[in-house]
C-alpha positions as CSV (number, residue, x, y, z in Angstrom):
1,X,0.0,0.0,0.0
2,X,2.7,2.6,0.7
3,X,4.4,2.2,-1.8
4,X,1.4,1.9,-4.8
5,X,1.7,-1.9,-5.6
6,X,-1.5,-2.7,-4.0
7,X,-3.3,-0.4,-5.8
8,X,-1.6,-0.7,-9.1
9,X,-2.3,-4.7,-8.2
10,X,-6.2,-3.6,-8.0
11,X,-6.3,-1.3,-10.8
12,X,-4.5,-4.0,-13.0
13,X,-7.7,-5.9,-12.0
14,X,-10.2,-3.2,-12.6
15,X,-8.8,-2.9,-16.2
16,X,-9.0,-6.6,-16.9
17,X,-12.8,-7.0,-15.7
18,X,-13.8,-4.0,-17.9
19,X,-12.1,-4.5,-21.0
20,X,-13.4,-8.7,-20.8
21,X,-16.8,-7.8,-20.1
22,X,-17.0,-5.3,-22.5
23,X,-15.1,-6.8,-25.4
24,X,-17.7,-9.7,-24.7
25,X,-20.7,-7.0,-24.7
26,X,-19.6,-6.0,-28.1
27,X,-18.4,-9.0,-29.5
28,X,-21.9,-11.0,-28.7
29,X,-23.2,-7.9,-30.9
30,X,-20.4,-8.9,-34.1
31,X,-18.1,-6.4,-33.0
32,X,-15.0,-7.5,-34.3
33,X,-12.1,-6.0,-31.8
34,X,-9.1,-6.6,-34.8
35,X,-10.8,-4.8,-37.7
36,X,-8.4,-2.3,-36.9
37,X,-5.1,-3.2,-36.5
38,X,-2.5,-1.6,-33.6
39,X,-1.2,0.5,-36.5
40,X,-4.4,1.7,-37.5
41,X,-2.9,5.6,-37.7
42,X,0.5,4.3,-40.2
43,X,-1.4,2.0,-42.3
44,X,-5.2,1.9,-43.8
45,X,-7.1,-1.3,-42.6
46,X,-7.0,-4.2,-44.7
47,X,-10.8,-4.7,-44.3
48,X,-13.4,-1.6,-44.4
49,X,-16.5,-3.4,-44.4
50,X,-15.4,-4.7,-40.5
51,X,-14.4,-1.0,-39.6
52,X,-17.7,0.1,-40.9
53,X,-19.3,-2.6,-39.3
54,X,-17.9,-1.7,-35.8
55,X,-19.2,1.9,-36.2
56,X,-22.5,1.1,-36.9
57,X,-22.7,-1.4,-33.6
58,X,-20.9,1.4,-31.5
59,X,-23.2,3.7,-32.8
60,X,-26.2,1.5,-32.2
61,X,-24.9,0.4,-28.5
62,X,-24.4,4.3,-27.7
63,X,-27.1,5.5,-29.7
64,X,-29.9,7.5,-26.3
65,X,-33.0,5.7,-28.6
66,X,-31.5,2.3,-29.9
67,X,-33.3,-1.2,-28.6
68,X,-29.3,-2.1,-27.8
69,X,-29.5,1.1,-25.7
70,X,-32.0,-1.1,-23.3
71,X,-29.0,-3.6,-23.0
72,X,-26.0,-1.3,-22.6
73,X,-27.4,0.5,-19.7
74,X,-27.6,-2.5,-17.3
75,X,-24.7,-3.8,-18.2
76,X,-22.8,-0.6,-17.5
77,X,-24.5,-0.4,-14.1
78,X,-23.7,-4.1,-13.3
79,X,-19.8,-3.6,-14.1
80,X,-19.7,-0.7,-12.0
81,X,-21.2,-2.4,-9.3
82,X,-18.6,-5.3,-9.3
83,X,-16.0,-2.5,-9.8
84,X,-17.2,-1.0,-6.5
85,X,-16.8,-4.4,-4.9
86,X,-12.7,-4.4,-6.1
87,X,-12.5,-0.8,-4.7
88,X,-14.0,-1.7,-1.0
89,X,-11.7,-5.0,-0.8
90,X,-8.9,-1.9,-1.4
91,X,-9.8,0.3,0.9
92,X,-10.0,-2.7,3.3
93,X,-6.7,-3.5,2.3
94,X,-5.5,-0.1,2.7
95,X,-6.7,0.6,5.8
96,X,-5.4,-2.5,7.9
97,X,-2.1,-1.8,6.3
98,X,-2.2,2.3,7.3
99,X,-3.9,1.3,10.7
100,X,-1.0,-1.9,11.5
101,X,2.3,1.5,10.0
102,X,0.2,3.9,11.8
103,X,-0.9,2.7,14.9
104,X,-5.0,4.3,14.3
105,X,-8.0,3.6,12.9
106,X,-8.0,5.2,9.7
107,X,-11.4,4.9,7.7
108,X,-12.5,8.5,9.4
109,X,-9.6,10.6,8.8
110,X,-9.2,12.9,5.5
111,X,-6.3,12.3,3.1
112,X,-4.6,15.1,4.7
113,X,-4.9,14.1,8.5
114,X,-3.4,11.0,7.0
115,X,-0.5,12.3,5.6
116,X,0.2,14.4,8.9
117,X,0.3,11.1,10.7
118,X,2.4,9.3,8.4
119,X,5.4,12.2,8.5
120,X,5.1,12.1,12.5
């Protein structure tokens, strides 16, 4: 926790959970995630119809009157809910580590109380 491994550890996580869930969102859809290639800025993609498919099912998924509107919305709030469960488990985490360096109960005190403590 002190010095940012835990958290990077966590936010490794975080990454991982949203780009699977959503690359299966889309992909379910026909979202195809290599139409473009990592050098999609240097060189033109070998297959346009893909690329123009992709747009059209972003478009549709992000589109405020689409049916796949009804879908997307859930979904968001479901990730973010299991996103909220990684961030509790770290602020558990961070707080038995800062109460154990610290000698104090930690979950009321502001970010700079904290820091006061920890240069003591």
């Amino acid at each position: 926790v002190m010095n940012g491994c835990i958290s990077d550890h966590f936010c490794g996580q975080w990454h991982q959970l949203i780009e699977g869930d959503v690359d299966h969102f889309l992909s379910v859809r026909g979202f195809q995630p290599d139409a473009l290639g990592m050098d999609c800025m240097d060189r033109r993609p070998s297959d346009f119809d893909s690329v123009e498919s992709n747009l059209k099912i972003l478009r549709d998924v992000l589109s405020p009157l689409s049916p796949t509107r009804e879908e997307f919305v859930p979904f968001v709030v479901d990730l973010v809910d299991r996103i909220y469960v990684k961030v509790t488990e770290l602020e558990e985490e961070m707080n038995d580590v800062l109460m154990l360096e610290l000698g104090r109960d930690t979950r009321n005190y502001s970010i700079g109380e904290l820091r006061a403590y920890a240069t003591e």
